[in-house]
Residue, then its C-alpha position, 0 to 999 in steps of 0.5 A: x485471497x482477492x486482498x493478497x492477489x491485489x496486492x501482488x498485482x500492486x507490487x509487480x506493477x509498482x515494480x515494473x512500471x511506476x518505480x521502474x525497479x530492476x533488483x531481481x537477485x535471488x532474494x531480491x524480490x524477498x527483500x523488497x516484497x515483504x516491506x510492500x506486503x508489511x505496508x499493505x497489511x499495515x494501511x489495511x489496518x489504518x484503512x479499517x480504523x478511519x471508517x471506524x472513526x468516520x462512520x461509528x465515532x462520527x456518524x457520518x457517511x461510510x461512502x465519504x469516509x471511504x473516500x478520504x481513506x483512498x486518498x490519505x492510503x494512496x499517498x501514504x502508500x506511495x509515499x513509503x514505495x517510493x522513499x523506502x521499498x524502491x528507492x534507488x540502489x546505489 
């Protein structure tokens, strides 16, 4: 539950503040929330598989790997909002 209210909290600040999105139609927020969620859910996955990797496979710290996940998810998520779920409707 605190995943998908983290979640909903990104996008509606992604949303409001970062991507400066104004497509508020009927199915607007339909159209651009489930490709954010689909994301999300898809990087929680890569998220689990590169702490798998770098602490079971290579037995290494989970705080480090921890770490460069954030950093590869974060871009990764940023990168998707911006050229895909907010771009800019013409």
């Amino acid at each position: 539950m605190s995943w998908f209210l983290s979640v909903v909290f990104a996008y509606v600040s992604n949303k409001l503040w970062v991507f400066d999105s104004n497509f508020i139609f009927n199915n607007g927020l339909v159209i651009e929330f489930c490709p954010f969620l689909l994301t999300r859910i898809t990087t929680l996955f890569l998220e689990m598989i590169i702490i798998w990797y770098g602490v079971q496979y290579l037995c290494q710290s989970p705080v480090v790997w921890k770490f460069i996940d954030n950093v590869f998810v974060v871009i990764i998520n940023y990168l998707i909002s911006k050229l895909i779920i907010f771009r800019k409707k013409r």
